[in-house]
Structures are given as structure tokens and as C-alpha cells.
C-alpha positions as CSV (number, residue, x, y, z in Angstrom):
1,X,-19.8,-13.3,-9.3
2,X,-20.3,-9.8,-7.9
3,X,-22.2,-11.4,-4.8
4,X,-18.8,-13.6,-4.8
5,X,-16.7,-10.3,-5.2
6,X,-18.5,-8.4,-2.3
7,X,-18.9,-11.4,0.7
8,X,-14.5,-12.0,0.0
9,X,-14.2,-8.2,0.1
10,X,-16.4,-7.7,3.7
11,X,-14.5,-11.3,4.7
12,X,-11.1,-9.7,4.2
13,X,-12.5,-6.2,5.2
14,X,-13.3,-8.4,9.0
15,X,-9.8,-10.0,9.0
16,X,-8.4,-6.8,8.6
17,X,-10.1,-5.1,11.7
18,X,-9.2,-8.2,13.8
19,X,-5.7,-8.5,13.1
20,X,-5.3,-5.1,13.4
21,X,-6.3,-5.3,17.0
22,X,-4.8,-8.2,17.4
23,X,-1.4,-6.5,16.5
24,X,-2.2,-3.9,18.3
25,X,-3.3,-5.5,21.4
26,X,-2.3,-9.5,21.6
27,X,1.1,-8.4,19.8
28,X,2.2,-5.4,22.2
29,X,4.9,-6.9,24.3
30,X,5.3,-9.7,22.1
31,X,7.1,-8.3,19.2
32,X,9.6,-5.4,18.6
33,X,8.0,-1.9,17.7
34,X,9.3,-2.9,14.0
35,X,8.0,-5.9,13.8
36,X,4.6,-4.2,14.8
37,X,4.8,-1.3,12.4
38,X,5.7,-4.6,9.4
39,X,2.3,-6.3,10.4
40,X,0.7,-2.9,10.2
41,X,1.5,-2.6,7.0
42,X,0.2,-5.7,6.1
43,X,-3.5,-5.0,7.6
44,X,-3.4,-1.9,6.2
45,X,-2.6,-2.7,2.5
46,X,-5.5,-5.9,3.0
47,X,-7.8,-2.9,4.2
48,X,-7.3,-0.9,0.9
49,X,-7.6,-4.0,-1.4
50,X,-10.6,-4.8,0.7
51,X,-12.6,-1.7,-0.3
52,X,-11.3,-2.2,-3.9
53,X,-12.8,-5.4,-4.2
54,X,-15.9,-3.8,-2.9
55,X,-15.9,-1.1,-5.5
56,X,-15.0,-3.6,-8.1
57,X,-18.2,-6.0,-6.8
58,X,-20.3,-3.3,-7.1
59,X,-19.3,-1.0,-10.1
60,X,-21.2,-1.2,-13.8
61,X,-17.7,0.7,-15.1
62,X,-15.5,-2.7,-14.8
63,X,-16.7,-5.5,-17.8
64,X,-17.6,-9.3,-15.7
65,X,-14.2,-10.6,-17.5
66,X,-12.4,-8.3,-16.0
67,X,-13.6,-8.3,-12.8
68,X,-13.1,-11.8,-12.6
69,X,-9.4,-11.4,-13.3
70,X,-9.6,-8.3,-10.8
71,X,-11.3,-10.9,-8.4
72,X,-8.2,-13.5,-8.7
73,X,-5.4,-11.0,-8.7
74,X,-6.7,-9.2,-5.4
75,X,-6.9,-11.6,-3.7
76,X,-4.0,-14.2,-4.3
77,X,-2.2,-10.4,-4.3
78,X,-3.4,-9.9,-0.5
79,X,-2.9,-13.4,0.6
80,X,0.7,-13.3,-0.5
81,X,1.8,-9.8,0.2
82,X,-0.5,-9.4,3.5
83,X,-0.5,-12.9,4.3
84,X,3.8,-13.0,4.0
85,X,4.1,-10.2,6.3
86,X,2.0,-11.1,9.0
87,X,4.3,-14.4,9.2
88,X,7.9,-12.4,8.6
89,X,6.1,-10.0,11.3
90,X,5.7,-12.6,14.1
91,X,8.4,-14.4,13.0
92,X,10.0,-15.3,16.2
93,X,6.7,-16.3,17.7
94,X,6.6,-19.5,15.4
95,X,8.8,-22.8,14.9
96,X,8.4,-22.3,10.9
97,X,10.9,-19.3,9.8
98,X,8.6,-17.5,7.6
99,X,12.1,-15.9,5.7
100,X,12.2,-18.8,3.4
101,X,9.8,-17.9,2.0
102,X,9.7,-14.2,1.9
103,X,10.5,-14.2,-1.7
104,X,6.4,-14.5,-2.2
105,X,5.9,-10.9,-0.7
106,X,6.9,-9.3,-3.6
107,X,5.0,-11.4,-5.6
108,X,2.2,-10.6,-3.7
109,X,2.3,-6.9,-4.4
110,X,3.1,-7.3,-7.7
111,X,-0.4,-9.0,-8.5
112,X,-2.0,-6.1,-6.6
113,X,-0.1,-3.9,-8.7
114,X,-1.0,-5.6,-11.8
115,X,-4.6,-5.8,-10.4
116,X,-4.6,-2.0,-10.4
117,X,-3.2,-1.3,-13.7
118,X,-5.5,-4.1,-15.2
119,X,-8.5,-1.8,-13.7
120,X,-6.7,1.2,-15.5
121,X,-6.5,-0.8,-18.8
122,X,-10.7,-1.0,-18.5
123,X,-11.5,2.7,-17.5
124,X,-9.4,3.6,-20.7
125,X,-11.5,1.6,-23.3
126,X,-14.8,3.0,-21.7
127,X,-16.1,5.4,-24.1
128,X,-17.9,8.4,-23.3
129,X,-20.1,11.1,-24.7
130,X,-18.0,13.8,-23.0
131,X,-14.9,11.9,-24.1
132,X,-15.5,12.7,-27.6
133,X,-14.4,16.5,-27.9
């Protein structure tokens, strides 16, 4: 699973450098400045999650179970919340009005969220020598 865990985290890591050239380049003249700083956001937030998933692929502090639940909320989380904004972003480039389903955004960050506190939950039950005083 970790091998899993660190070839999705470079894959997303990748997509995240090329679309954001591609919004910064292909998208220029195409979309308001708005619109631009929206899909920005996206790439950036799929940029963090991808160097958490690396950290979480590589890491002896996070227990197998829990990566594997780490593994599934990251990346449904950056599919929807990324993946949602890059569609509301170039909205008006497309035939298929990506607001109708903008209601998937949140959900998206919500799993990242929960991803992040699920990661909490572990480092608290680790027990350590120093901890002890």
C-alpha cells in the first residue's frame, strides 16, 4: 500500500505542476482574473495534499489501517474539492455548467479536513518515552 500511497501522491504532485501552467499559460486570456485565482486555488490545495500523501506513504508514525483510510479520504478529498474547482473555474469554456454540481466542493474539503484530523487522532495514541513525564 505505501508503494500505492507514493506513485498517486507523485501522479497528483505531476497534475498539479501541469495544470498550474496550464492555468497560468493556456488559461490567460481565456478566463477572468477570478476565475484564474479560483483554479489556483485548486492546484494549490492538490499540491499540499500531494506532499501529504507522500509523507503519509512514507512515514512509520501513521499505523497501515490508518493510512489506508488517509489514502481514500485524500484523495476522493482532492478529486472533489480540486477537481470541482477546476470545472466551476473554466466554467464558461464548457457546454456542461459545472454549478450543478458545485455542492460536491465542500464535500471535497470536508474529507481533506477529516483526512487531517484522522492523522491527528493517530499522532495522539502514539506513545512515547519522553511523553511519559
Amino acid at each position: 500500500m505505501n508503494k500505492k500511497i507514493v506513485i498517486t501522491a507523485s501522479f497528483f504532485g505531476l497534475l498539479a505542476v501541469v495544470f498550474g501552467a496550464f492555468g497560468a499559460h493556456a488559461l490567460k486570456e481565456l478566463i477572468t482574473v477570478e476565475a484564474k485565482q479560483t483554479f489556483e486555488t485548486g492546484v494549490r490545495y492538490q499540491m499540499y495534499h500531494a506532499i501529504l500523501l507522500l509523507f503519509v506513504g512514507s512515514t512509520t508514525y501513521i499505523q497501515q489501517k490508518t493510512k489506508n483510510v488517509l489514502y481514500y479520504l485524500i484523495v476522493l478529498g482532492i478529486i472533489l474539492f480540486s477537481g470541482s474547482i477546476y470545472g466551476l473555474a473554466t466554467n464558461l469554456l464548457t457546454t456542461f455548467d459545472f454549478k450543478t454540481i458545485g455542492f460536491i466542493t465542500p464535500i471535497g474539503g470536508m474529507l481533506l479536513i477529516l483526512a487531517w484530523g484522522v492523522m491527528i487522532a493517530n499522532f495522539l495514541k502514539i506513545e512515547s518515552k519522553n511523553d511519559n513525564q
